[in-house]
C-alpha positions, 0 to 999 in steps of 0.5 A, spaced: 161 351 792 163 356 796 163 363 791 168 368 796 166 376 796 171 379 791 175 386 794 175 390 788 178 396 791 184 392 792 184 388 786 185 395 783 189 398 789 185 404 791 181 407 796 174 406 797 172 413 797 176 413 790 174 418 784 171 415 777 178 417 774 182 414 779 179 408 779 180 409 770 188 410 772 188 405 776 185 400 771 190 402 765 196 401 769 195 395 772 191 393 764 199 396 761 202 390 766 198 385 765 195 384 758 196 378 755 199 381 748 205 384 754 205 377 757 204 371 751 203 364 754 203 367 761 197 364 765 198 368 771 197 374 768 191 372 764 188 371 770 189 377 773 187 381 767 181 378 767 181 379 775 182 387 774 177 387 768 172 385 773 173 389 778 173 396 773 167 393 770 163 394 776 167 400 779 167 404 773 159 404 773 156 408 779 149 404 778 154 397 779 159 400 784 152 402 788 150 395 788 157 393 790 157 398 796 151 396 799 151 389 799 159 387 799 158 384 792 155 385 785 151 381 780 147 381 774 140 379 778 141 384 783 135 389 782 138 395 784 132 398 787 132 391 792 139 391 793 138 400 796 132 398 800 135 392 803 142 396 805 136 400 808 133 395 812 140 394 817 140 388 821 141 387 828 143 381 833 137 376 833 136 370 833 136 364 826 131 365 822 131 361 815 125 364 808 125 361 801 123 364 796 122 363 788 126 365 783 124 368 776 128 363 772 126 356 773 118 354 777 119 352 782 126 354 783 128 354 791 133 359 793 135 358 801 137 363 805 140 362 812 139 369 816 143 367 822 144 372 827 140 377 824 134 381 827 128 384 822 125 387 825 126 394 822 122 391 815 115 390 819 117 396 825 118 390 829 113 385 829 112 379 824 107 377 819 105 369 820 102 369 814 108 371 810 112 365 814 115 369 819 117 374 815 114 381 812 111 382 805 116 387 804 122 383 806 119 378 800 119 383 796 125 385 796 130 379 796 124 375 790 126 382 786 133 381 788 135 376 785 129 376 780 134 374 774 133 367 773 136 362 768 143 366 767 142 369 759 145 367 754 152 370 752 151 376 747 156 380 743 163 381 746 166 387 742 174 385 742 179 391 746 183 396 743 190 396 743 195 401 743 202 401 740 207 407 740 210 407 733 216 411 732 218 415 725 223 420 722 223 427 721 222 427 714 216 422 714 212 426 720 212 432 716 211 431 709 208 423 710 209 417 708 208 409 710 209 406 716 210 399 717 209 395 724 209 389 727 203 388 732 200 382 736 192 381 737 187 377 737 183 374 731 177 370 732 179 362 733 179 358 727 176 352 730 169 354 734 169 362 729 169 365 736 164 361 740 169 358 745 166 351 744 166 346 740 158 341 742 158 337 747 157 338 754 161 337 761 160 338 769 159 345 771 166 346 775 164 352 778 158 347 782 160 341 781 153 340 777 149 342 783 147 348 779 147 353 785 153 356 789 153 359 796 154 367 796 157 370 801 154 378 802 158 381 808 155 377 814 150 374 810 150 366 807 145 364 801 144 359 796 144 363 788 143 359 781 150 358 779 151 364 774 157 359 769 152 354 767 145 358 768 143 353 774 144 346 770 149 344 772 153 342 766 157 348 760 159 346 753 166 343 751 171 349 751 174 349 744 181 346 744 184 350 740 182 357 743 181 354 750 175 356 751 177 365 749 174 364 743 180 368 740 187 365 738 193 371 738 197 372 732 203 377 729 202 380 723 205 386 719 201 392 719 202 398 713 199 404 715 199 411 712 202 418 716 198 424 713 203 430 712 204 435 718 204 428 724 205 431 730 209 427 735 205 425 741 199 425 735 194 419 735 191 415 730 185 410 730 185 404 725 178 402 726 176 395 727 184 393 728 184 391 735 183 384 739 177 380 735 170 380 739 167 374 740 160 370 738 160 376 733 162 383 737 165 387 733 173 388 734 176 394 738 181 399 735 188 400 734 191 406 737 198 408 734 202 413 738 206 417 733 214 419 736 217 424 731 224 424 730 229 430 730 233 434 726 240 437 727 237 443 722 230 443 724 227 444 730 219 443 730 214 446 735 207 444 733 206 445 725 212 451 725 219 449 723 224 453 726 231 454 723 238 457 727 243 461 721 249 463 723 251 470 720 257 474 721 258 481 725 258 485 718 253 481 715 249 482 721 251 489 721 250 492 715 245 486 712 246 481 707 242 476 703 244 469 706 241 462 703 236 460 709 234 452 708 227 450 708 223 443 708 222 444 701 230 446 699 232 441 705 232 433 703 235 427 707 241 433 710 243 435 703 242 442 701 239 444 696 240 452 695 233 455 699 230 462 701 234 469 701 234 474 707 
């Protein structure tokens, strides 16, 4: 089975020359309007929210994004050191030119690569050493390195992402604090597998098709890679029925949460350990809670100062006067309670 080479600069729509924070805009844009919490049951934009989470995953990490440059596409086998001394090397016109060589993983594990059209030369400063199959040690070096990962490992702990949620409250409640309720929607760990995503028991590898390999495409060149699903073996797990596979279901729940005295508007706060569940036991993600503060036909609120406009008369404010001046302290719910004196 054909794996295509994935454009993840258009996946994210930026350049290739983009910078690390426009390739970070980018993602959180494009993650606000296709997370799954913004489209429940939409599987469509599920899978474009994994296909964006691919691409930020190798782009926002420069040693991935080297690899991904160079070759045209990444993986996690790829040594980065062969990978740069293979987009050294250059290829020319030539004639077809086939080498096998043995993977780390399983012995005796064969990975074909077809070499059509292209001219090694640059790797032997143009001559060919027989007894290295047509091929210089250099050139085995580097793509036996390259894919030297083996047997896929297995999947460790995922950590669950975090979610955000802008919460609105009153005047009141962000200056002398109080407690909030909201509603929120996130994943929790899959009753039925407890995370794992499967339930025992084996199937075909869709990916390969039980061959246990795929062919990779890298710019022009074609060749054959352990199946990186099913780690070669042609078959994967049952996918839990109830999680399909994700290890976490999405549930509502009502929240309670404490405002200190003196939350500002635009304030953030951090609920550790309340985002999305992770998986085969990563810890889950944080919840975020973006304070919008509401006004007063009084008060006027500038950080942590209060500022309040009291009318005076021309006399009084020509000869002085004491005025009552209402406060935060004196003023409650639009009631005034008597207050300082100027």
């Amino acid at each position: 089975m054909a794996t295509q080479t994935k454009d993840y600069y258009s996946v994210l729509g930026v350049k290739k020359t983009a910078t690390a924070d426009e390739i970070r805009k980018a993602f959180r844009k494009a993650a606000r309007k296709y997370h799954p919490d913004v489209n429940p049951g939409d599987k469509k934009a599920e899978e474009k929210f994994k296909e964006i989470s691919e691409a930020n995953d190798v782009l926002s990490d420069d040693k991935k994004r080297k690899i991904y440059d160079q070759l045209g596409f990444y993986s996690d086998n790829i040594d980065p050191a062969a990978a740069e001394a293979a987009a050294r090397g250059g290829y020319g016109g030539g004639g077809h030119r086939s080498y096998t060589t043995q993977t780390g993983g399983r012995a005796g594990q064969e990975v074909p690569f077809d070499f059509g059209g292209f001219d090694f030369s640059d790797f032997q400063g143009g001559r060919e050493e027989p007894s290295s199959g047509g091929f210089g040690g250099s050139f085995r070096d580097i793509f036996s390195g390259m894919f030297s990962g083996g047997r896929q490992a297995a999947r460790g702990p995922q950590p669950g992402t975090d979610l955000e949620y802008q919460v609105s409250v009153d005047f009141w409640t962000a200056v002398r604090g109080g407690v909030a309720r909201l509603e929120i929607q996130r994943q929790e760990i899959c009753p039925t597998c407890k995370g794992k995503s499967t339930t025992g028991g084996s199937i075909e590898c869709p990916e390969c098709h039980g061959s246990g390999q795929v062919t990779q495409m890298g710019g022009r060149m074609k060749f054959n890679i352990q199946c990186p699903r099913c780690g070669g073996t042609g078959k994967v797990q049952n996918a839990c029925p109830t999680c399909d596979g994700e290890g976490v279901v999405v549930k509502r729940e009502p929240l309670d949460f404490r405002i200190k005295a003196g939350t500002r508007d635009g304030q953030r706060i951090r609920l550790a350990g309340k985002g999305n569940a992770g998986t085969n036991g990563g810890p889950a993600g944080d919840l975020f809670l973006i304070i919008k503060a509401g006004t007063h036909p009084v008060f006027t609120r500038t950080g942590d100062d209060i500022y309040v406009t009291v009318p005076v008369t021309m006399t009084e404010a020509a000869l002085g006067a004491k005025i009552d001046v209402p406060t935060i302290d004196t003023h409650r719910d639009g009631t005034h309670e008597g207050g300082g004196r100027t």
